[in-house]
ZANUSE-528611 format. One line per 10 residues: number of its first residue (from 1); for each residue x negated, y negated, z of C-alpha. Coordinates in pm, whole numbers, always signed. Layout:
BEGIN
NUM) X Y Z ~ ...
! end
This chain:
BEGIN
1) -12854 -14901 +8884 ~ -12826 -15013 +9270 ~ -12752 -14896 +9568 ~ -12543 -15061 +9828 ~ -12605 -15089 +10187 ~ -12292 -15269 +10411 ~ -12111 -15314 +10111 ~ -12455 -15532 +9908 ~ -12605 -15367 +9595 ~ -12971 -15300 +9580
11) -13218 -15465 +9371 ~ -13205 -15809 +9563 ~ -12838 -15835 +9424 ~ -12630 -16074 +9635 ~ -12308 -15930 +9483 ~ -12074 -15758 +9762 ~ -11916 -15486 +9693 ~ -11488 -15564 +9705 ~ -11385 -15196 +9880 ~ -11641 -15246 +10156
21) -11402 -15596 +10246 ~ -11118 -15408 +10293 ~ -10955 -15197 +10542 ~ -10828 -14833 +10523 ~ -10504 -14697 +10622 ~ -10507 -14326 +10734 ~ -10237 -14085 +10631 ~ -10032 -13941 +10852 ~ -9831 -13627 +10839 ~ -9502 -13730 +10956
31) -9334 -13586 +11234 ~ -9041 -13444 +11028 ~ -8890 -13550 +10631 ~ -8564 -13534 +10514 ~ -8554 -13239 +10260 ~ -8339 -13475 +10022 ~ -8627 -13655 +9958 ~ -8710 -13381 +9674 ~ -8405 -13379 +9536 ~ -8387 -13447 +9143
41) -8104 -13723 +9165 ~ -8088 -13676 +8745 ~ -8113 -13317 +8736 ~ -7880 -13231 +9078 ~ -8148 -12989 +9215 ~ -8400 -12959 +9463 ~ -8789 -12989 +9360 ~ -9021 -13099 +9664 ~ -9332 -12997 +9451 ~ -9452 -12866 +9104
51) -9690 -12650 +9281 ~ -9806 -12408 +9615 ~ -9956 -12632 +9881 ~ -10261 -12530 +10122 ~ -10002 -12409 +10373 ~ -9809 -12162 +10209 ~ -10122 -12032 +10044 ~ -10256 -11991 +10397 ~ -9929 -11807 +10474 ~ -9958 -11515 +10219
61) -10298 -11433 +10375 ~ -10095 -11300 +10658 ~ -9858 -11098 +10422 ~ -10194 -10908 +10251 ~ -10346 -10848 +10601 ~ -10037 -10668 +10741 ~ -10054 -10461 +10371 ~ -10384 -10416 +10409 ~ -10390 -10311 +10756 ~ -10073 -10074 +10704
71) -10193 -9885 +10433 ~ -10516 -9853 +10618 ~ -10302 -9709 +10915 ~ -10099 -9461 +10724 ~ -10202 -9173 +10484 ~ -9888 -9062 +10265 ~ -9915 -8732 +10313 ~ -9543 -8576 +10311 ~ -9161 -8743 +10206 ~ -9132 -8893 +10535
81) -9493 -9100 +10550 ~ -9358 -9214 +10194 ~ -9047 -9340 +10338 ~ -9219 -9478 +10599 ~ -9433 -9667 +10355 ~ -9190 -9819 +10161 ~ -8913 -9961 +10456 ~ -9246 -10123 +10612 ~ -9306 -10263 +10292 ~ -8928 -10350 +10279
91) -8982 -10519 +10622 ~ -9276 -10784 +10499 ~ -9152 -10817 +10160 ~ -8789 -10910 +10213 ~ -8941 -11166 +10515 ~ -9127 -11299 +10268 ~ -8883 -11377 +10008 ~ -8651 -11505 +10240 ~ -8935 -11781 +10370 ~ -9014 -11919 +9999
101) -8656 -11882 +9865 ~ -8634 -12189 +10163 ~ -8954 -12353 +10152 ~ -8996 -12427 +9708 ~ -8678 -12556 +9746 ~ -8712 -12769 +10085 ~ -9031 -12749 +10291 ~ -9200 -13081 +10309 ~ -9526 -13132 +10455 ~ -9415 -13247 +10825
111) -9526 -13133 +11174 ~ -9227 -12988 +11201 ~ -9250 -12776 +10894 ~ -9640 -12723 +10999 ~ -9452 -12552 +11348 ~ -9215 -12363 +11144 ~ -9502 -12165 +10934 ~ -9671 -12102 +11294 ~ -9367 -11912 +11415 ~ -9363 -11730 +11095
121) -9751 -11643 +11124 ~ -9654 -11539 +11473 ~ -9385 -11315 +11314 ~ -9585 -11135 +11050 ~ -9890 -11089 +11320 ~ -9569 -10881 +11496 ~ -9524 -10698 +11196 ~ -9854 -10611 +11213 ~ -9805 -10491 +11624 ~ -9531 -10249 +11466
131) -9693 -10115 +11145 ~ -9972 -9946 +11332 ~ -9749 -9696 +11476 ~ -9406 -9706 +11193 ~ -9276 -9415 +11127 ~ -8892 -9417 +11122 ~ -8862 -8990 +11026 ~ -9088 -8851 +11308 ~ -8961 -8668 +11581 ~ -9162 -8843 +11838
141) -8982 -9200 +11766 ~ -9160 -9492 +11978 ~ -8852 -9680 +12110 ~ -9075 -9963 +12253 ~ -9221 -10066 +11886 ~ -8898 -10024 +11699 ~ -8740 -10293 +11991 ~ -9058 -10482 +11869 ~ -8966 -10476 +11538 ~ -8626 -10616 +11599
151) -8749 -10882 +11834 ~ -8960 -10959 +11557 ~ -8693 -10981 +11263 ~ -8458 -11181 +11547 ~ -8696 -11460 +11586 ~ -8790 -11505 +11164 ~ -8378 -11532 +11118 ~ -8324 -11749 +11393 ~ -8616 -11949 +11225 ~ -8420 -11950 +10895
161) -8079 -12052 +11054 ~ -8243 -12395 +11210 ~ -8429 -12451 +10879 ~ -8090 -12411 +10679 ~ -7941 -12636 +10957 ~ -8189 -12892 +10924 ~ -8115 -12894 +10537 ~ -7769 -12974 +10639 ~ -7852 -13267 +10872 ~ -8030 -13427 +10550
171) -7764 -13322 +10381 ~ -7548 -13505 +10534 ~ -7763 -13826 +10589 ~ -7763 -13862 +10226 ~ -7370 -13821 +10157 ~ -7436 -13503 +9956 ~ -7080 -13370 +10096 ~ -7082 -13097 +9819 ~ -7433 -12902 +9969 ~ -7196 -12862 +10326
181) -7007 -12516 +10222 ~ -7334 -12373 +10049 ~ -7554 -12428 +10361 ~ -7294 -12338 +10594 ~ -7317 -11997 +10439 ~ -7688 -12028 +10378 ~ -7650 -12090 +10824 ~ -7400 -11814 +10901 ~ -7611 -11559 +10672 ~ -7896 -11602 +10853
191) -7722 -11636 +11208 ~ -7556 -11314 +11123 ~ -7861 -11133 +11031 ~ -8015 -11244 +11347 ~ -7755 -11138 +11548 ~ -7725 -10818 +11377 ~ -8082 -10771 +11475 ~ -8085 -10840 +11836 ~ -7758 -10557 +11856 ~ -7973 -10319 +11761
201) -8215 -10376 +12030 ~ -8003 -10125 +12267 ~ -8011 -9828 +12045 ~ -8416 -9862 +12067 ~ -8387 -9813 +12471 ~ -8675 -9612 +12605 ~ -8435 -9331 +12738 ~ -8224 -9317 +12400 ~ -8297 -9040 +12143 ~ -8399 -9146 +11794
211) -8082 -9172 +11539 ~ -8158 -9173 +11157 ~ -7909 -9347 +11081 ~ -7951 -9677 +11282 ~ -8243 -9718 +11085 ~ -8108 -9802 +10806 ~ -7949 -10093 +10947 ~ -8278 -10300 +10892 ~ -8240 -10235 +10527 ~ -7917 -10266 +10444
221) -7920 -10654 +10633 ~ -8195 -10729 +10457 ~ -8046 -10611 +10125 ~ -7739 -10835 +10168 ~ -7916 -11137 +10300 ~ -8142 -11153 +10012 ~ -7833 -11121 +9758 ~ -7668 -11358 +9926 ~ -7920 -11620 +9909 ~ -7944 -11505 +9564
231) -7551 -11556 +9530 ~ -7512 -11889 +9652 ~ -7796 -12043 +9458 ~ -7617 -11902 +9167 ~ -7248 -12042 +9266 ~ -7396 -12378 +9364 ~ -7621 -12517 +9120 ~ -7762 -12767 +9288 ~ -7946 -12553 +9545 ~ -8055 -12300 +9212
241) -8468 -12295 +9153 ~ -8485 -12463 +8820 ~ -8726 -12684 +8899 ~ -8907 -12551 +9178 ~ -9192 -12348 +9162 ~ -9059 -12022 +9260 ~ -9198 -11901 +8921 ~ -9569 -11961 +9066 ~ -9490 -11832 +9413 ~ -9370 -11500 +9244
251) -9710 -11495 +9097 ~ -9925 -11564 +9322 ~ -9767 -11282 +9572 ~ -9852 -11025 +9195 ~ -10175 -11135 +9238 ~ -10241 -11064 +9602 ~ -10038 -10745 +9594 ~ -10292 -10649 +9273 ~ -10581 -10788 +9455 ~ -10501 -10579 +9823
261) -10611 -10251 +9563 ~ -10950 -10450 +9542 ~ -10991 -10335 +9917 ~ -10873 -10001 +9879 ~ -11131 -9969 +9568 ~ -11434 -10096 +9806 ~ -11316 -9828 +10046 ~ -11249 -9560 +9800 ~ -11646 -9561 +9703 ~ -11754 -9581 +10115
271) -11561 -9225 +10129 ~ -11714 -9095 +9771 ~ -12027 -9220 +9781 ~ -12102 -9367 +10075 ~ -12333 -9086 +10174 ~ -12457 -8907 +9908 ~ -12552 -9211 +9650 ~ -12443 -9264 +9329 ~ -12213 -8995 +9184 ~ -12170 -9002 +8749
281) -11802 -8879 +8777 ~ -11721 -9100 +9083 ~ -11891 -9418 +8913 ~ -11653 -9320 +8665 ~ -11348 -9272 +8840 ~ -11421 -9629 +9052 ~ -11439 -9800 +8718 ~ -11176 -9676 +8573 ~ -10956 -9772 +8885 ~ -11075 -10117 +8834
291) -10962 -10116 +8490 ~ -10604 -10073 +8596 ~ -10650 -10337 +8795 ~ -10760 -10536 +8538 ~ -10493 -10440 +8295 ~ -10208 -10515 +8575 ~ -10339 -10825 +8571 ~ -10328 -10908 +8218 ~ -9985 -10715 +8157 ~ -9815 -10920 +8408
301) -10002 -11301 +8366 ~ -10043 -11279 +7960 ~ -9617 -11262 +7945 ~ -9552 -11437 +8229 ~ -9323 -11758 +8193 ~ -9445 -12112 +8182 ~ -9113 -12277 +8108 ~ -8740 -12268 +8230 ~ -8554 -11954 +8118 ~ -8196 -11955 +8284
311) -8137 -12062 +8621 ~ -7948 -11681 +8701 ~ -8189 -11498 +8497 ~ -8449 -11697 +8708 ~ -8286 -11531 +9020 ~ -8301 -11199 +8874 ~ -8614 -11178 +8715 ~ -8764 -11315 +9122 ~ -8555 -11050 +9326 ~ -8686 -10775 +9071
321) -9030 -10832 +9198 ~ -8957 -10626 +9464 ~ -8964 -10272 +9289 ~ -9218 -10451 +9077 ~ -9481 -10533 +9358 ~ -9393 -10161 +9548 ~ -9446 -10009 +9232 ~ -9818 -10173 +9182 ~ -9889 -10067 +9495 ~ -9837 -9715 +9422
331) -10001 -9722 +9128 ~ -10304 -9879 +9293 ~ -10278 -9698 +9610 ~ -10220 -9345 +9388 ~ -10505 -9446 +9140 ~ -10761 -9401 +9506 ~ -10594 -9118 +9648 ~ -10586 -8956 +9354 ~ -10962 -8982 +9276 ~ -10981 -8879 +9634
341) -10829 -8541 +9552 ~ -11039 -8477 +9316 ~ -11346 -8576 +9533 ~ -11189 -8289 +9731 ~ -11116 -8024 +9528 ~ -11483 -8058 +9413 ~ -11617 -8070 +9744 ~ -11421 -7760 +9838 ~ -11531 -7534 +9487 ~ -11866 -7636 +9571
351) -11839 -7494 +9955 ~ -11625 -7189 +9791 ~ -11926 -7141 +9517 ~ -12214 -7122 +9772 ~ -12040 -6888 +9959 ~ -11950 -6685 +9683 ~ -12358 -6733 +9561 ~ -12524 -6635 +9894 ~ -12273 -6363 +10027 ~ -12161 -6166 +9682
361) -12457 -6255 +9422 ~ -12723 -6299 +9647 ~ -12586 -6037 +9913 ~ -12781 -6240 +10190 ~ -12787 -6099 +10560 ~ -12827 -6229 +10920 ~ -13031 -6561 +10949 ~ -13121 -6602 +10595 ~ -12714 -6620 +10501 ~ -12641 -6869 +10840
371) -12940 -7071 +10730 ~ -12848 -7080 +10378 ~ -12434 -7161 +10501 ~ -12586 -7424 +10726 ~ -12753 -7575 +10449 ~ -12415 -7617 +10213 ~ -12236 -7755 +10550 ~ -12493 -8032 +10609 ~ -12435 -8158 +10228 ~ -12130 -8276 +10367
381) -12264 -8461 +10660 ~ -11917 -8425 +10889 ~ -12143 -8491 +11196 ~ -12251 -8831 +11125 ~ -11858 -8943 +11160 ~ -11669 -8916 +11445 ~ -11328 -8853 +11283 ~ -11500 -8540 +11122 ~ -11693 -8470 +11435 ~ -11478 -8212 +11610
391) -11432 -8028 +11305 ~ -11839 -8017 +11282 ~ -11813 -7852 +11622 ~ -11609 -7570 +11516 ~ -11835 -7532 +11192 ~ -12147 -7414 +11409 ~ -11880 -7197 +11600 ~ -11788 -7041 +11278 ~ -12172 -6991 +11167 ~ -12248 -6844 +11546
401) -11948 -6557 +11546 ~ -12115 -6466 +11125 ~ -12457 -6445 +11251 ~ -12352 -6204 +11532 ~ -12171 -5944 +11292 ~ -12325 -5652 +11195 ~ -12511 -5626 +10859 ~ -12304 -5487 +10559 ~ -12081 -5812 +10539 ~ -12203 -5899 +10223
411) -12352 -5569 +10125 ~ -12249 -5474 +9761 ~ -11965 -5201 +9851 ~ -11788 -5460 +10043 ~ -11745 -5741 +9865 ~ -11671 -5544 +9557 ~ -11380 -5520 +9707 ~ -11236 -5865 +9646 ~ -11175 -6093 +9372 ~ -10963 -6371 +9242
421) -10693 -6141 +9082 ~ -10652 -6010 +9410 ~ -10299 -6196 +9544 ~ -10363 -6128 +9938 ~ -10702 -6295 +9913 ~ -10791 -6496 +9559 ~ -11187 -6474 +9656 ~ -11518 -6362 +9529 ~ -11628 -6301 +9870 ~ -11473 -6171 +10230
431) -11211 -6285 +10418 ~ -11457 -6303 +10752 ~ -11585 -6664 +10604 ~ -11177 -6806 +10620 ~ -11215 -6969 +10933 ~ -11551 -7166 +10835 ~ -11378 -7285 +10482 ~ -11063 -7395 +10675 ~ -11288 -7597 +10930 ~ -11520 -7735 +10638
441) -11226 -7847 +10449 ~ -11061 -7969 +10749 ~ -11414 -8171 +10810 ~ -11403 -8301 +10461 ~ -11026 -8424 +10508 ~ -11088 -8601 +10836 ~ -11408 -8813 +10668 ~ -11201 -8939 +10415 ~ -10948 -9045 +10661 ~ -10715 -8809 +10584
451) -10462 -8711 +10841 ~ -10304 -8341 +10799 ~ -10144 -8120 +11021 ~ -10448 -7905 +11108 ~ -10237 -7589 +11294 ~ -10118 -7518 +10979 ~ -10325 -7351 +10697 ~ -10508 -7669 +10575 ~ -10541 -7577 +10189 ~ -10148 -7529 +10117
461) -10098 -7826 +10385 ~ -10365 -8041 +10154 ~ -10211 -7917 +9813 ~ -9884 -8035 +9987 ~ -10012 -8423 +10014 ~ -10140 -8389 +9686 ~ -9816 -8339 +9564 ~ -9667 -8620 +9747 ~ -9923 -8814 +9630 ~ -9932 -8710 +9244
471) -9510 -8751 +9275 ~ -9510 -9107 +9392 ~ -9792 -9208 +9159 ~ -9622 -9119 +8843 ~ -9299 -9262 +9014 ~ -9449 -9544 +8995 ~ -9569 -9575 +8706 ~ -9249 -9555 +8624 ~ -9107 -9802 +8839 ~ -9364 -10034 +8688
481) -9321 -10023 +8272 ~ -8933 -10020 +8375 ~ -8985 -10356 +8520 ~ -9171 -10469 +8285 ~ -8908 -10407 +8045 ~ -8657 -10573 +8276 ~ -8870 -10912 +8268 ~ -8970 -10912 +7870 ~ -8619 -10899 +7840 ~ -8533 -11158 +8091
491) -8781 -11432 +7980 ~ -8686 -11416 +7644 ~ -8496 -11715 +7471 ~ -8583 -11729 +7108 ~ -8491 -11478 +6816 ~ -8675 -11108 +6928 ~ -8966 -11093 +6654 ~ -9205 -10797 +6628 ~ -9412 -10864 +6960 ~ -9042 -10826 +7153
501) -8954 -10504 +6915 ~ -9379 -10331 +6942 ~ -9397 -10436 +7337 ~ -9045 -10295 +7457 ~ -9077 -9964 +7210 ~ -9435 -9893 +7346 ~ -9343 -9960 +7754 ~ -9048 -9668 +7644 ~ -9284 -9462 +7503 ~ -9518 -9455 +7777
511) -9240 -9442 +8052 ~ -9134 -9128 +7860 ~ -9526 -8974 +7870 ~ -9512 -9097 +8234 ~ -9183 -8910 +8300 ~ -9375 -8585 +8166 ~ -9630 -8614 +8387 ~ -9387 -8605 +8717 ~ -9176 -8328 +8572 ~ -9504 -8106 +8563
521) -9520 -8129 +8902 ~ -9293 -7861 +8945 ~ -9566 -7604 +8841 ~ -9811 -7564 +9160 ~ -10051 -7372 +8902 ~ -10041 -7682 +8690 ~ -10010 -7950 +8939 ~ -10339 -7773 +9122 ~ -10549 -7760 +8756 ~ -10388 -8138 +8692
531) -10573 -8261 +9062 ~ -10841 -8066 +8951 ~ -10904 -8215 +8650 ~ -11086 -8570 +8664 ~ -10840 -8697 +8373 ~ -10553 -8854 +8583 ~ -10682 -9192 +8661 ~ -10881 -9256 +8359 ~ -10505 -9126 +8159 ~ -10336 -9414 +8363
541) -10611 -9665 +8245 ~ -10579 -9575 +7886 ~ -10167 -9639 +7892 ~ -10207 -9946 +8014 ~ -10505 -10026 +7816 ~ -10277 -9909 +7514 ~ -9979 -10167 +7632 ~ -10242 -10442 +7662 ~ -10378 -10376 +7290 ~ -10071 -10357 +7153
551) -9907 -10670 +7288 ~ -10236 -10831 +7169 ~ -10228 -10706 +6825 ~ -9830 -10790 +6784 ~ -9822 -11085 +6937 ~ -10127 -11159 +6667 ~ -9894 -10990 +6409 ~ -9621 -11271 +6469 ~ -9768 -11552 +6446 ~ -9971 -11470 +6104
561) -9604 -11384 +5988 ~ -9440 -11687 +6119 ~ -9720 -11917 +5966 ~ -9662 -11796 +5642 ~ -9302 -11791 +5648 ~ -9259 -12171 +5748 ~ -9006 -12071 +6005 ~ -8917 -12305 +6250 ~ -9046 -12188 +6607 ~ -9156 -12297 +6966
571) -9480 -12311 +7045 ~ -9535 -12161 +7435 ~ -9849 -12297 +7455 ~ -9678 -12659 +7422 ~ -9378 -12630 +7656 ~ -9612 -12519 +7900 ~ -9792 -12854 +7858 ~ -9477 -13041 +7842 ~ -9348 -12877 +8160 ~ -9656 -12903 +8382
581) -9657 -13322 +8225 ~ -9268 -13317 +8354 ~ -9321 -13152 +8670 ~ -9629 -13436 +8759 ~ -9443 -13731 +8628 ~ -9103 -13618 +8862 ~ -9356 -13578 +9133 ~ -9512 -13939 +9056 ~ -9190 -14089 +9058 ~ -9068 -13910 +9395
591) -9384 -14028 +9547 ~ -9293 -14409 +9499 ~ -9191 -14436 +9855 ~ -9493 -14294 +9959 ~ -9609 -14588 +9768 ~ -9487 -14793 +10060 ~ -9727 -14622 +10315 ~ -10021 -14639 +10108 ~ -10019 -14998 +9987 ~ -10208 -15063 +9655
601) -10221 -14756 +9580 ~ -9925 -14685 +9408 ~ -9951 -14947 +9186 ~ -10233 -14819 +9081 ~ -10103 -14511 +8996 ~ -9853 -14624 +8728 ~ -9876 -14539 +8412 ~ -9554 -14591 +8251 ~ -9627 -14766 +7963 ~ -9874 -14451 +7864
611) -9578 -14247 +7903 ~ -9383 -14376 +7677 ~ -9651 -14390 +7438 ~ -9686 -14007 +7471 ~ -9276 -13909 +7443 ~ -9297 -14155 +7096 ~ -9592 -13933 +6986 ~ -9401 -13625 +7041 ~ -9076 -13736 +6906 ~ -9237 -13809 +6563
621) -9467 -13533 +6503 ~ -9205 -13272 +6654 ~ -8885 -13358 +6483 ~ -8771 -13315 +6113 ~ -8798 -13664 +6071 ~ -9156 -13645 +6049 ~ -9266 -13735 +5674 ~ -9517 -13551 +5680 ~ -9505 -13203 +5833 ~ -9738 -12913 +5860
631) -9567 -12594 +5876 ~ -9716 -12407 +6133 ~ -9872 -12624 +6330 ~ -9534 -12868 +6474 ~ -9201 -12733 +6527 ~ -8957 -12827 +6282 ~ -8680 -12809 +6557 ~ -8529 -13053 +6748 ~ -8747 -13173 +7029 ~ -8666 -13011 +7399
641) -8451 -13230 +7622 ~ -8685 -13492 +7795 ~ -8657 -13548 +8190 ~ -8511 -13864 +8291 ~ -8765 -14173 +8371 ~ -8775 -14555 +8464 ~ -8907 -14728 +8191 ~ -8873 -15089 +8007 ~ -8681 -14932 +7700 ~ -8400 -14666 +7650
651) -8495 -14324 +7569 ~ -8516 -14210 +7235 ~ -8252 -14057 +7065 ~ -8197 -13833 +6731 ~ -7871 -13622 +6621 ~ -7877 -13261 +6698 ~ -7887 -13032 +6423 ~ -7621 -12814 +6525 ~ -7387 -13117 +6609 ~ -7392 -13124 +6982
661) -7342 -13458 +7129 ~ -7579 -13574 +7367 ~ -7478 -13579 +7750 ~ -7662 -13789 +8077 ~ -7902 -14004 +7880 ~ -7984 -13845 +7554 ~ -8010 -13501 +7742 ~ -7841 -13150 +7525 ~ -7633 -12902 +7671 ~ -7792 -12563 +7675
! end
């Protein structure tokens, strides 16, 4: 071994080293690409890349930072927070899917492209400008961020219309006369949106009053530009997502919308533990949340699809992901508020137990009881934040006015007097201590970064959020297994075997427990004992825990039964190999004119005759034909139509069992 130094190995070699002779050429991004140059000429469809590229990764960071910093800035604490919640999310989401139903079909890596996904950075940091104060139901509407918001959604369509119109430049510079209708519409779509947008603008003056009903505007645009994106991919085939990789864009959105519950988890044990140390019951409760998490993951990437399914269902099963992705986030979001509640309720039983230990038990007097209250009000350390500061403030005011009563206030004859069957005032202890157990809860609240209504009475206004909360989270739970439902069903292309019957009969039967667990909301005795109770989250854990064993253990189940019954079947693991090798070699032979730029290297790159070698290999060791075959390990089935490619012989051919004739090149109709 040698080293080389100016292109001369070591060792007192005199042989030169050939790359060191030549001369690089540096890539350059190119200024703009036609978006024809992905287009499948053989298939009639648009595929610029088998994969997400380094820019539209860098993209959904900004998606998960306006989550992130939304949910930060907005505690769900009645119906109209929740609303609020959910048309911001509506906002992103729909922006979102509008931008990647474009770019997996035509983005190419080009400065101009580069400049396009700056303007929509610049539109989601705007997003961001308008989330921190969104709230479409309050009273005190701010005009100036709602005009914002539609300055906002008037520059990301405008965006879309040149994109679309770009599209139909290529178009046209490649003769594809049949893409002019369906990006005309794609243009006026987007123009209209836009345009719907800027109207708006004038209802948002800073003199105008709020009106409800303008508000839904935003949604009901968005609503009918998505379906009709949606629409004329399905019309049009050749502008459809079969061969894009919409699929992994889908996913990879799942997996940041599972991931933004990662931060809320961090900042869920900050507020539990953060001051007092390690808590057995919250340890608990933080695991268990990051066992849902877990589980979400594995429900959602152990069935998700690896291979083409039906370009409509393909549609479907993307534009679904909408309920999907709000539904995780409820159930994520819920999953820390409602460990939260129950890091209140204790907190406020063990204020309500001192009390009821020093005053009525203990029948403490004077400085000994205001020392001793003190004590239980420093547990809580409300001083050493400021949101819990003022509230800290009135606490000492509260302990001041009790040590300057007179002495009987906890004698025996007067505090004999009350109990918990008494309906006026439920306590062990007298009603002169309200006013320090509404500021101490009130103290507790604004640590956790809860946001009430504090000239109400704060117990019934907390039990009130709790409500909300509980309500949504079993919502969506539901939401989510009814999804998941949806997308078992919509992925499916063989014969239903018992992982299809065991995985859609146990999603019912949990939606049903999940169902029963909303409709006892309507009890406030129960739904108080129920947010009480530590048993919510970890409940949540073990249904999905349950759905994850079960599709384990029946998807198990089938294959032992299909092994020994020498059925002929698909193998998922296999088309998922054969699909990614597709996808490469398509983007191999798309890349030949990049060939031209780079010089030897794509020459080098060829590996055709390899190719052929490998489609030979799987034509005889995946067709009947095979003498001699091994049930259960090839599929005795016909192979899958092959993708088109240059090569020095025809492609291989065999009759179709079922008698369908062969169409484009050996290809079968589906």
């Amino acid at each position: 071994m040698g080293f080389s130094v100016l292109g001369r190995k070591g060792h007192g070699s005199n042989e030169v080293n050939p790359d060191r002779l030549k001369r690089r050429k540096h890539h350059l991004v190119p200024w703009i690409e036609n978006p024809c140059k992905g287009a499948d000429v053989e298939e009639l469809v648009f595929h610029q890349r088998h994969e997400a590229n380094t820019v539209e990764l860098f993209f959904d960071l900004f998606f998960v930072a306006n989550l992130a910093t939304f949910t930060a800035y907005h505690s769900i604490t009645d119906d109209y927070t929740l609303y609020a919640y959910i048309g911001f999310f509506a906002v992103i989401w729909s922006t979102w899917f509008q931008i990647t139903l474009h770019d997996v079909r035509f983005a190419r890596d080009c400065v101009y492209e580069r400049f396009c996904k700056t303007m929509q950075m610049i539109a989601f940091v705007g997003f961001a400008l308008v989330g921190s104060k969104f709230n479409p139901s309050s009273k005190r509407g701010n005009n100036t961020n709602f005009r914002v918001l539609c300055y906002t959604l008037v520059l990301s369509r405008a965006l879309f219309t040149v994109q679309y119109s770009v599209v139909l430049v290529g178009s046209l510079m490649k003769n594809y006369n049949e893409l002019i209708l369906p990006l005309c519409l794609n243009i006026a779509l987007n123009a209209a949106a836009a345009a719907t947008f800027g109207a708006m603008t004038p209802a948002f003056a800073d003199e105008a009053s709020t009106h409800e009903l303008i508000y839904g505007v935003w949604w009901i645009v968005m609503f009918v530009e998505a379906a009709g994106t949606i629409a004329i991919a399905s019309c049009w085939r050749t502008l459809s997502f079969k061969k894009t990789h919409l699929v992994e864009r889908m996913a990879l959105l799942t997996l940041i919308v599972i991931g933004e519950g990662a931060i809320g988890v961090t900042k869920t044990i900050a507020r539990m533990m953060g001051k007092y140390g390690l808590d057995p019951e919250g340890t608990m409760l933080v695991v268990t949340i990051i066992l849902i998490l877990v589980f979400l993951w594995m429900l959602y990437f152990d069935n998700h699809p690896h291979y083409h399914y039906g370009t409509i269902r393909q549609q479907f099963w993307s534009a679904l992901h909408f309920p999907f992705h709000l539904a995780i986030v409820g159930v994520v979001e819920g999953s820390q508020q409602i460990a939260l509640a129950r890091y209140v309720f204790k907190s406020t039983a063990k204020l309500m137990g001192d009390i009821e230990l020093y005053c009525t038990h203990r029948q403490l007097e004077g400085v000994d009881l205001i020392n001793a209250l003190n004590k239980s009000v420093d547990y809580f350390q409300l001083d050493t934040k400021i949101e819990s500061l003022l509230e800290w403030h009135m606490i000492q005011e509260d302990l001041r006015v009790l040590a300057e009563r007179e002495v009987g206030l906890c004698s025996r004859e007067k505090t004999s007097q009350f109990s918990k069957a008494n309906e006026a005032w439920p306590f062990n202890y007298p009603p002169e201590f309200e006013s320090l157990t509404q500021h101490t809860y009130g103290g507790i609240y604004a640590s956790l970064g809860i946001k009430l209504d504090w000239q109400k009475n704060i117990a019934s206004v907390a039990i009130s959020a709790f409500r909300t909360t509980y309500i949504y989270y079993w919502s969506a739970m539901l939401v989510m297994l009814a999804c998941m439902m949806v997308f078992l069903y919509l992925i499916r292309r063989n014969r239903m075997d018992v992982f299809d019957w065991v995985s859609q009969i146990m999603r019912a039967l949990l939606f049903g427990l999940a169902a029963i667990m909303l409709i006892l909301a309507r009890s406030d005795a129960t739904l108080t004992r129920l947010l009480e109770s530590p048993a919510l989250v970890p409940l949540v854990a073990i249904m999905l825990f349950l759905l994850v064993l079960s599709d384990r253990m029946s998807k198990s189940f089938s294959n032992w039964r299909l092994k020994r019954s020498g059925w002929e079947f698909v193998d998922d693991e296999e088309e998922e190999d054969e699909h990614h090798g597709h996808q490469q070699l398509h983007d191999h032979d798309s890349g030949k004119e990049h060939g031209n730029e780079h010089g030897e290297q794509a020459e080098e790159e060829k590996h055709e005759p390899h190719v052929m070698s490998h489609e030979m290999t799987t034509f005889y060791t995946n067709t009947r034909y095979n003498p001699v075959p091994e049930i259960g390990v090839f599929p005795q089935t016909p192979p899958t139509p092959m993708a088109h490619y240059d090569s020095p012989m025809p492609q291989l051919r065999q009759p179709h069992r079922d008698g369908h004739v062969p169409v484009d090149g050996g290809r079968y109709e589906s």
